[in-house]
ROGUSE-28292 format. One record per residue (C-alpha): x, y, z. Coordinates in steps of 0.25 Angstrom, whole numbers, plus 5000, padded with zeros to 4 digits. Layout:
! ROGUSE-28292
XYZ;...
//
This chain:
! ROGUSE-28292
532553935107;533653895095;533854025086;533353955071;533854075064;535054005056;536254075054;536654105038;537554025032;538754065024;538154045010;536654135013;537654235019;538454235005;537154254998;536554365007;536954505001;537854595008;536954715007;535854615016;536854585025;537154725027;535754765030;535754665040;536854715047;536354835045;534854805051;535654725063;536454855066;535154935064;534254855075;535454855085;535755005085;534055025087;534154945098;535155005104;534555135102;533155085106;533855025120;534655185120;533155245120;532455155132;533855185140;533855325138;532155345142;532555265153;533755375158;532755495155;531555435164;532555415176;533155565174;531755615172;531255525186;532455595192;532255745189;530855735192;530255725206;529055635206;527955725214;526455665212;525655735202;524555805213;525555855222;526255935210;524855985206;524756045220;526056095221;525856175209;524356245214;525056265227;526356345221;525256425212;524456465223;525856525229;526156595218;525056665217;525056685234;526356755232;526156825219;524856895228;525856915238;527256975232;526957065222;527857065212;527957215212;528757195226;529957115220;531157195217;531957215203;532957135208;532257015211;531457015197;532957015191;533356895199;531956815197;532156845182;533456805182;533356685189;532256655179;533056655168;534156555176;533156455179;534056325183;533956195189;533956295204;532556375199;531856245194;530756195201;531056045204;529856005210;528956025197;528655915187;528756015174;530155975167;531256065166;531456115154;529856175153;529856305143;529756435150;528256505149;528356655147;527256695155;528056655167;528656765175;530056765184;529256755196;528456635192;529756555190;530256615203;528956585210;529056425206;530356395214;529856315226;530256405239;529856265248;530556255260;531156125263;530556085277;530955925274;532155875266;531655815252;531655675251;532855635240;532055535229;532955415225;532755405210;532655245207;532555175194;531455195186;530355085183;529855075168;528255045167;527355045157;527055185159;528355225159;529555245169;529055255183;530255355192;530655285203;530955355217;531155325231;531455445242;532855445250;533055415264;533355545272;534355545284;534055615294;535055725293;534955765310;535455635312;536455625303;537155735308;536955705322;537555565319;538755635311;539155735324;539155635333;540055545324;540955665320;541055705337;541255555339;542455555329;543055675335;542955625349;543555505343;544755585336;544955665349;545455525357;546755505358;547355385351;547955285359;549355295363;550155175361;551255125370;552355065360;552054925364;550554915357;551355005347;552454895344;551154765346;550154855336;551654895325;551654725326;550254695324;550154775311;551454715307;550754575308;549654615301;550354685289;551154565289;549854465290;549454535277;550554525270;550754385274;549254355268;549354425256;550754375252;550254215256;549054255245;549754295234;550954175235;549754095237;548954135225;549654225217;548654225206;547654255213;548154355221;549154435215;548054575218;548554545232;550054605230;549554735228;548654715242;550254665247;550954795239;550154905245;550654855259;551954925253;551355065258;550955025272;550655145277;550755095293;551955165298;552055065308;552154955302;552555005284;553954985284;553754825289;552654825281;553354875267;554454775271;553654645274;552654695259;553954695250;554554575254;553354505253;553054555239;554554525235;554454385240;552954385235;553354425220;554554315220;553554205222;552454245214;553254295202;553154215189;554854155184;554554255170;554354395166;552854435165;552654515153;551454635151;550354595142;550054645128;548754705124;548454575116;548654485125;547854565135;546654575122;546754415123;545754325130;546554215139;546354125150;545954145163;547254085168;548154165159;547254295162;547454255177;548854235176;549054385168;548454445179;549554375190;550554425182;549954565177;549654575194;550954535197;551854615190;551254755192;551254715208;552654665206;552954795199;552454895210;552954815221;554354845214;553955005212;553654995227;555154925230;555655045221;554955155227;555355115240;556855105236;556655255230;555955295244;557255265252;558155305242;557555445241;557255455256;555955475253;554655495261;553355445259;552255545261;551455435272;552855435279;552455295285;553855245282;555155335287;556455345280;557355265288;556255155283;556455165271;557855105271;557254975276;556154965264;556955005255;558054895258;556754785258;556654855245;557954825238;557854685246;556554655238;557154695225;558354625225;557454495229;556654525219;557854545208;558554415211;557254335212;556454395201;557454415187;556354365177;555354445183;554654595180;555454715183;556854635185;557554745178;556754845186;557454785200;558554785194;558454935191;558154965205;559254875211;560554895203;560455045208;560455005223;561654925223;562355065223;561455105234;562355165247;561555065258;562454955257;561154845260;560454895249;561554865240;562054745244;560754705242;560554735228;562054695225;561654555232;560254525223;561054585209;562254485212;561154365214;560354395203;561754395195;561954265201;560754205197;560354265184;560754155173;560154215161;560654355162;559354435160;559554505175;561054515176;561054585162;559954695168;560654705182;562054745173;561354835164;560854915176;562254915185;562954965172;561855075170;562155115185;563555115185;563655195171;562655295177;563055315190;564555355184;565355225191;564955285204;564355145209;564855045220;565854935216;564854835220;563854875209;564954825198;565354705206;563954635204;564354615191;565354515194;564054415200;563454395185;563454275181;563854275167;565254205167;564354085173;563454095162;564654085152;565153955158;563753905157;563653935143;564753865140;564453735147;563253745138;563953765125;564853635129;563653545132;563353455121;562253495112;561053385110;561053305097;559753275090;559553155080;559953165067;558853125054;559552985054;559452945067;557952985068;557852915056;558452785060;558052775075;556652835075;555052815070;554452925061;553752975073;554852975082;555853055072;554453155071;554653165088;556053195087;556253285079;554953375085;555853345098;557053405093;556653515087;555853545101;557253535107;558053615097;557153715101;557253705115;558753695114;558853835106;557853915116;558753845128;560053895122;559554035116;559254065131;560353995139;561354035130;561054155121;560454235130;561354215141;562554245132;561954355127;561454425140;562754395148;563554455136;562654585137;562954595153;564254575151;564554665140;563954775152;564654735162;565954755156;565454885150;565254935162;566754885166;567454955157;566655085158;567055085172;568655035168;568455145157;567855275164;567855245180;569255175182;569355245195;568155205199;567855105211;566955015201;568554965195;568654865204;567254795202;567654815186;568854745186;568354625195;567054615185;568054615173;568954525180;567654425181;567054465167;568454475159;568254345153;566954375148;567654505139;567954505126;569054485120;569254625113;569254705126;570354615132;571554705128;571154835135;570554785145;571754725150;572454865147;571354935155;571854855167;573254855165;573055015165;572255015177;573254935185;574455025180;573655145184;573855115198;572455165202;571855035205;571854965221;572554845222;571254765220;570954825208;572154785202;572054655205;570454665196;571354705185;572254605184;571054495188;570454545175;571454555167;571854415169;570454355168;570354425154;571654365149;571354235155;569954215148;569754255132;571254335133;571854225132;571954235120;572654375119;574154375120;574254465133;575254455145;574654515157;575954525165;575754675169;574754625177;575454505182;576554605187;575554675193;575054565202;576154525205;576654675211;575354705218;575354555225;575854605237;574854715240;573954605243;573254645256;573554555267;572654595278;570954555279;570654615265;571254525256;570254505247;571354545235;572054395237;570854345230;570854435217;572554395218;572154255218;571154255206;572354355198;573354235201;572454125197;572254185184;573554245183;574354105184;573253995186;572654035172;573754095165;574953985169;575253985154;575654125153;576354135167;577754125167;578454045180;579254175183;577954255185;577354135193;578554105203;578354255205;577054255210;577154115217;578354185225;577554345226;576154255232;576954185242;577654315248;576154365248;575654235253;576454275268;575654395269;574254375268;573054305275;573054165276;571854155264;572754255256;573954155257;573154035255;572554085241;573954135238;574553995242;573553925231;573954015221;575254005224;575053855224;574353865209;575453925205;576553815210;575653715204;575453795189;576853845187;578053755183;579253765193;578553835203;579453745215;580653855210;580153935223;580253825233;581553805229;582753895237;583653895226;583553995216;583053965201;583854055192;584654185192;584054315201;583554355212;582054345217;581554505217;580054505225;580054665224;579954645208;578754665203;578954585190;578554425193;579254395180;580654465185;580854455202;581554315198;580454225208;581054105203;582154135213;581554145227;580854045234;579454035241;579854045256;578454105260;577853965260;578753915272;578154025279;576754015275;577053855280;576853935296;575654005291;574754015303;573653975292;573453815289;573153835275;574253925272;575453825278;574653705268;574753795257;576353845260;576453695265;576053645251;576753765241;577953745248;578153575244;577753625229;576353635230;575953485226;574853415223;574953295227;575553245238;575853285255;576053435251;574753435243;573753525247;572053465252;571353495241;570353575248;571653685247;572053635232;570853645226;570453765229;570753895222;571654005228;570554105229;569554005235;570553985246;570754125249;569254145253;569254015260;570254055269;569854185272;569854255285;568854365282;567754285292;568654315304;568754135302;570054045300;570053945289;570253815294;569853875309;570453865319;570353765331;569653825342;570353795354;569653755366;569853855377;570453775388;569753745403;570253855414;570653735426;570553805440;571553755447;571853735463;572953805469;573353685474;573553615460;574053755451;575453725457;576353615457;577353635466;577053555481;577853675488;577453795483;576053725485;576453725499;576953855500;575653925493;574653865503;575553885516;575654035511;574154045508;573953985523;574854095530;573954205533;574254335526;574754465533;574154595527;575554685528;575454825523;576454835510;577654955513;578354975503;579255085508;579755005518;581054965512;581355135511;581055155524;582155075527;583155105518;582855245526;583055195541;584355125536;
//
């Protein structure tokens, strides 16, 4: 049926008064409220008839009638009976006041009368006493199940219905013999085991724990969606509580949900909700996918917290109260521990709680166990490796500084030296390929104009605006924020270089300082160039340092004046003088690992420097590295044979030294420690005609080719697997630190063992002849005196 009241329109609404449509309101409001209170009545009738069914028991009306005749006639029976002059004065007292404390204990609850019925005075103490029922309970009374109530017409019937009873005997006979069963059962023995069903029931568990984790981990890579409740299923097998089988089991549950949370992991940062996007209505797809990720980052977030406490556990020695697992365990969890964090560090940067990791495995690269350290050493240099924008790198170098400034310089070495793994000078050659590519150029108004419709111009210029836009998002990421980040993470790193150079010179962090610096001295302004380079010079004078130390500060302050200091009008020959005194202290047994540092120091000394090198300083150096050239490992004289080699083919008039005759005035001083004063000019480079025997192939090529003036061109040339390459490049090729010889060494074939005739071993025909005619002749046993010659010299 069609509702035919029509709704009012706008105009009979102006028209109606405000005080009518007040009332109306009004009238609504009023009929709404009766209603309610007309539906709160009929709900609370409803409560008092059932409490009322319930505190009454329904007995039938004749039988209370006889009850009630019956219990008179007692009265009056008794009252005949016991006077009430035999009652003592105590008794009266305590009928009286029990009287006045009647309760719910002195009620009679079999009567139909209600509760609260005004007291008579006429009624005695003794009355009231007499009333209490003094039945015995011969039978247990049958408990009355109250039901719902049935509304009639006459009114609302009570509904009941009686309680089975138990027989109670029974029951207890059935609960002895159960309890006696379970104590005969506790009194056998459990089985004793032999090892062998020990080791087969440890491996069946094993599969089964492994069975589950299989399933559960297939599930949720299979469907993450859908079950993502399930890695909380897979986390609480973190506290298996088996001691057979718990430390396997740990293992097994955090590299599944390591590798588990590297799959299903979304490539950005899921952020909380506010309050009004929770208010608002959305899809169910987008509601869906909400409750993946609000799932997925509080499990992620206890599963680190388990990672964490683990770490703690083993770090504290401590003990669980269920002692499942011992102490000696713990090392192995906590190691698959610091191995899921560092996985999860270098795979997961963008994620949640990156910074949180990182917090947790700065700190262990301190650690005393060597594994755990290398480890966290390891996943920080790879995530330095791969990290292109910055965002990690610049977190990972906030912590380290923090440490190392709180720990007072009382760190290992190899905490300072992850810094010289950033990528940051790569960055910078990138950046600049970028600044050098050509820019695109859009079409001016006249060339729109002439070549294009109305429509197409329209096109065009909605597509280059699009573009514009794209091109000024592209470089603010690619370019400012790169620049911006790398700048920050520099400026901390070289803060904490020359706190340490400042406070902790004599610390063992001063190496590590002065290789970052001499990688990063490029990248310092120019402003601190000056006493920088006179911190160095100073700590070089000191004569505190070891010799690789020394060798880091002239690396560095050579790298800072061949970068931005060219500019600055500074003549480093103190620390030319110095390298070239200290040259001979070169090691020249197995741990020459110096020669490479010397190398780099002489390539940027004369290589990038040729201009500023006078040929007196460079024909002493050629001479000094040819002496040393006779007392090193082959790969030491190889790299020095290449420098040696750049130096011939840089400098002017270099072929002085294979000349016998001396050039000039003097005498050749090699005990001067002055390169620019010990007359070189006048001596000659007899070295390489020794290093033409080398026992080393390489080294008599490289002698063979200085030696003939060190050509290009030509017979005397060198292959250019050996010219190409640069000096330290050859020294690693050729190292023997793999027990190996570079080029190896034939094998030679271990020759046949002939067995040979006695017959054919000799040649001669007649001693043949005598050796078989004396092995023929049968031999005579005679017994050996050898004091036969004194006995006769006696007789004589």
């Amino acid at each position: 049926r069609k509702n035919t009241k029509r709704v009012p329109s706008f105009r009979k609404l102006l028209r109606t008064s405000k005080i009518k449509l007040d009332n109306k309101l009004k009238n609504k409001q009023y009929k709404q409220q009766s209603a309610a209170k007309k539906y709160r009545k009929e709900q609370k009738k409803l409560r008092e008839a059932v409490r009322d069914a319930i505190s009454r028991k329904p007995f039938p009306l004749e039988e209370c009638k006889k009850k009630q005749v019956a219990e008179k006639q007692e009265e009056e029976e008794e009252e005949d009976a016991l006077p009430l002059d035999m009652m003592d004065e105590d008794d009266l007292k305590l009928m009286e006041d029990l009287a006045q404390k009647a309760s719910f204990l002195t009620r009679d609850l079999s009567s139909n009368e209600p509760v609260h019925v005004k007291k008579r005075k006429h009624e005695s103490v003794i009355d009231k006493y007499e009333k209490v029922p003094r039945r015995m309970q011969t039978e247990p009374e049958k408990e009355l199940i109250h039901l719902l109530p049935i509304k009639g017409k006459g009114g609302i019937i009570p509904q009941t219905m009686e309680k089975p009873v138990l027989n109670v005997a029974e029951d207890e006979e059935e609960d002895t013999e159960e309890m006696e069963e379970a104590e005969d059962f506790n009194e056998e023995p459990l089985p004793v085991l032999t090892p062998e069903e020990m080791a087969a029931q440890r491996r069946q568990k094993l599969q089964e724990r492994k069975m589950h984790i299989a399933a559960l981990a297939s599930a949720i890579l299979s469907e993450p969606d859908n079950n993502i409740k399930k890695l909380k299923e897979l986390r609480a097998m973190l506290m298996e509580q088996d001691p057979n089988v718990a430390v396997i089991v740990r293992k097994l549950v955090m590299v599944s949900l390591m590798e588990i949370f590297k799959d299903i992991a979304p490539s950005y940062k899921i952020r909380p909700l506010t309050e009004a996007e929770k208010a608002t209505k959305v899809k169910k797809e987008t509601q869906k996918l909400r409750e993946f990720e609000e799932g997925l980052v509080s499990q992620y977030k206890f599963y680190l917290e388990n990672l964490e406490q683990t770490i703690k556990d083993w770090k504290q020695r401590k003990l669980k109260k269920s002692n499942v697992i011992s102490l000696k365990a713990y090392k192995g969890l906590a190691e698959i521990a610091v191995k899921c964090l560092c996985e999860l560090l270098v795979a997961l940067p963008h994620f949640n709680f990156h910074n949180n990791i990182i917090v947790l495995i700065v700190p262990l690269m301190n650690d005393a166990s060597k594994m755990i350290s290398e480890l966290c050493f390891e996943a920080v240099k790879k995530l330095f490796k791969q990290d292109k924008l910055g965002y990690a790198s610049l977190g990972v170098v906030k912590v380290i500084s923090g440490l190392i400034r709180g720990r007072n310089y009382d760190v290992r070495p190899e905490v300072l030296k992850v810094f010289l793994h950033l990528r940051i000078k790569e960055v910078e050659l990138q950046k600049d390929s970028e600044d050098i590519a050509p820019k695109k150029k859009f079409m001016t108004y006249k060339e729109k104009r002439k070549n294009l419709s109305r429509m197409q111009r329209k096109w065009k210029k909605a597509e280059e605006k699009l573009e514009r836009e794209l091109l000024e998002a592209e470089a603010s990421e690619s370019k400012e924020k790169k620049l911006k980040l790398h700048t920050e993470t520099l400026n901390i790193v070289f803060v904490t270089y020359f706190r340490i150079l400042k406070k902790a010179q004599k610390s063992p962090l001063l190496p590590a300082v002065l290789e970052g610096l001499a990688k990063f001295a490029h990248l310092i302004n120019v402003e601190f160039f000056d006493d920088l380079l006179i911190v160095l010079h100073s700590l070089i004078a000191s004569g505190g340092l070891s010799y690789r130390e020394s060798l880091h500060c002239i690396l560095s302050a050579f790298h800072i004046l061949s970068g931005q200091g060219d500019v600055l009008n500074i003549d480093p020959m103190k620390f030319y003088t110095h390298l070239y005194k200290t040259l001979f202290s070169l090691h020249a047994g197995g741990t020459n690992d110096d020669t490479g540092i010397v190398l780099q120091c002489l390539d940027v000394m004369f290589a990038k420097r040729r201009k500023q090198v006078s040929q007196q300083r460079a024909l002493a150096f050629l001479k000094r590295l040819s002496t040393l050239a006779l007392h090193v490992l082959p790969n030491s004289s190889v790299g020095i044979l290449a420098t040696s080699r750049v130096l011939m083919q840089t400098f002017p008039r270099m072929d002085l030294l294979l000349d016998n005759e001396s050039q000039g005035s003097g005498v050749y001083l090699p005990e001067l420690d002055e390169p620019e004063h010990c007359n070189a000019q006048n001596t000659a480079l007899w070295e390489l005609h020794l290093l033409q025997r080398h026992y080393h192939p390489t080294v008599q090529k490289f002698a063979a080719h200085l030696i003939v003036g060190a050509p290009t061109e030509g017979s005397g040339a060198l292959s250019l697997d050996l010219s190409q390459r640069p000096a330290t490049e050859l020294f690693e090729a050729y190292s023997m630190r793999g027990m190996t010889f570079n080029p190896p060494v034939a094998s030679v074939t271990a020759r046949r063992k002939d067995t040979f005739s006695q017959m054919d071993s000799f040649i001669d025909e007649e001693l043949n002849k005598q050796l078989q005619q004396h092995i023929s002749e049968t031999v005579v046993h005679k017994p050996l005196d050898f004091a036969k010659h004194l006995k006769e010299s006696s007789l004589s």
